[in-house]
C-alpha angles and dihedrals in degrees: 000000000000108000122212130247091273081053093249122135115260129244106270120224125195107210109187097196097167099176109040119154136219099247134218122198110191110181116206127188085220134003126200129179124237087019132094105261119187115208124234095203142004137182126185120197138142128296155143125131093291104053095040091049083057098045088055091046086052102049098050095063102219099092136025109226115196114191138211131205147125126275134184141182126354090313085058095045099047080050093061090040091053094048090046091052087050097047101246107153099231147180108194114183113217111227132165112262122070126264107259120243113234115198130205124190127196128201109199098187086055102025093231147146137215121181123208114195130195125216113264125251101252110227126211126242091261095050084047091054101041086054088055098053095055090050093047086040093057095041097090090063088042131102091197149343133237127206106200124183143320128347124233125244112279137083093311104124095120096032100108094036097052093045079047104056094037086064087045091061092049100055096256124137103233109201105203121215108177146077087217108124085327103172091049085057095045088047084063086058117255099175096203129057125187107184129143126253092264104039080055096058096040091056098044099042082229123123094210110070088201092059094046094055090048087052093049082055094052094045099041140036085247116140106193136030112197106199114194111185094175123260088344123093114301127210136209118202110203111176086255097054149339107245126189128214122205116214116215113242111268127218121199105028113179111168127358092185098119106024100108093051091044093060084048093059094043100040082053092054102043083053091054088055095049112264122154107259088253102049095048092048085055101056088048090054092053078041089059093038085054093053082051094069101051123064106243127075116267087356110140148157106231090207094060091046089055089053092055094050086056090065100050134107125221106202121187102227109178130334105247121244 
């Protein structure tokens, strides 16, 4: 395990990121539809919620995440490559379809994104199950578990509920970020949810995102709900109150592709080392507007994101009842 500067063992996360993606960045000085456009730069490197939410861990010092996930063909090898190069502690399960290319395009003289997904490689009942038994064999070394993005096709409808109560079982906090079955995972009892406003309302059928978490709280023994709306203001519902958070205005945005992740990676490791739920939702969210200023996915510089925790604002907004 990587020790720290004071030579103690970090914190260990278990990300089960089971549908990453090997990930292209191609930078245009402008991009127009239904036309020819020639990049100026690419970069190609790996990616998915998992992976990013490790690279943020990861970057932020303070955890050592190590991520699961499956992996095929030579997507899937220059993936695990890549992760070994950076340094990512990773078990990557070999199956038989292809790990899917995600592109991302950036437009500089608009300042904009565009994503281009691949399908996922579907997995079979015994590679899902293979995947589940290095994850559960590797818990009772674990501080906590992660649960990071979509599932691929395949019989995986009880996949992250059954990780999560697993974990549950053993003592160990569980941070869920993804829509997948959601409400089975958060019925095994994962006490913390990050998910983004629409997603939210999506999930709960309500128009007040406020009023959805408090509902989640009220459905599930969850303990936190960790709301991201972009660069607008954010909320975290805690059964004693809702609480906003104001994000200072950013200059200068390049790629949003891996913030969210990335406040995931960083609010789960404020809260190993002991952090109060806001405050460590809060770091992961200075963590995310960081990402947002450099050009690669889940990329940031740990020093700007403190800066721009300095210039947010916690508001009580309603005790919750």
């Amino acid at each position: 395990m990587n020790p720290n500067s004071s030579g103690q063992k970090l914190p260990l996360i278990l990300v089960c990121g089971p549908n990453p993606s090997w990930q292209k960045t191609l930078v245009f000085d402008e991009f127009l539809p239904r036309e020819v456009n020639r990049a100026k730069e690419r970069d190609c490197r790996a990616s998915g919620k998992g992976v990013n939410f490790s690279r943020a861990v990861r970057t932020w010092g303070t955890a050592r995440p190590f991520v699961y996930q499956f992996s095929g063909g030579a997507g899937g090898q220059r993936l695990e490559d890549w992760l070994r190069d950076e340094g990512i502690e990773s078990s990557s399960l070999r199956i038989g379809g292809e790990t899917r290319c995600c592109t991302t395009v950036l437009c500089t003289k608009t300042a904009s994104m565009t994503e281009l997904i691949e399908p996922s490689p579907a997995v079979t009942s015994d590679e899902a199950e293979q995947l589940r038994s290095r994850i559960l064999g590797t818990l009772p070394d674990a501080d906590a578990m992660a649960l990071c993005g979509t599932l691929p096709a395949g019989p995986l409808d009880d996949f992250y509920a059954g990780l999560a109560a697993e974990a549950v079982h053993a003592g160990k906090p569980v941070l869920v970020d993804s829509v997948a079955h959601l409400h089975e995972t958060l019925a095994a009892g994962a006490p913390y949810l990050k998910i983004n406003c629409a997603e939210l309302l999506s999930v709960t059928g309500a128009s007040d995102p406020e009023a959805a978490a408090l509902g989640l709280l009220q459905r599930f023994p969850l303990q936190y709900v960790a709301i991201t709306d972009g660069p607008d203001r954010a909320f975290i519902a805690g059964r004693d109150a809702v609480r906003r958070i104001s994000i200072p205005p950013l200059s200068g945005v390049r790629n949003p592709i891996g913030a969210g992740d990335v406040c995931s990676g960083v609010m789960l490791s404020e809260l190993l080392a002991g952090s109060d739920p806001t405050e460590a939702f809060a770091a992961g969210l200075a963590a995310a507007c960081a990402s947002c200023l450099t050009q690669y996915a889940a990329d940031f510089d740990r020093e700007e994101a403190l800066r721009i925790r300095d210039g947010m604002r916690i508001e009580f907004v309603t005790p919750c009842t």
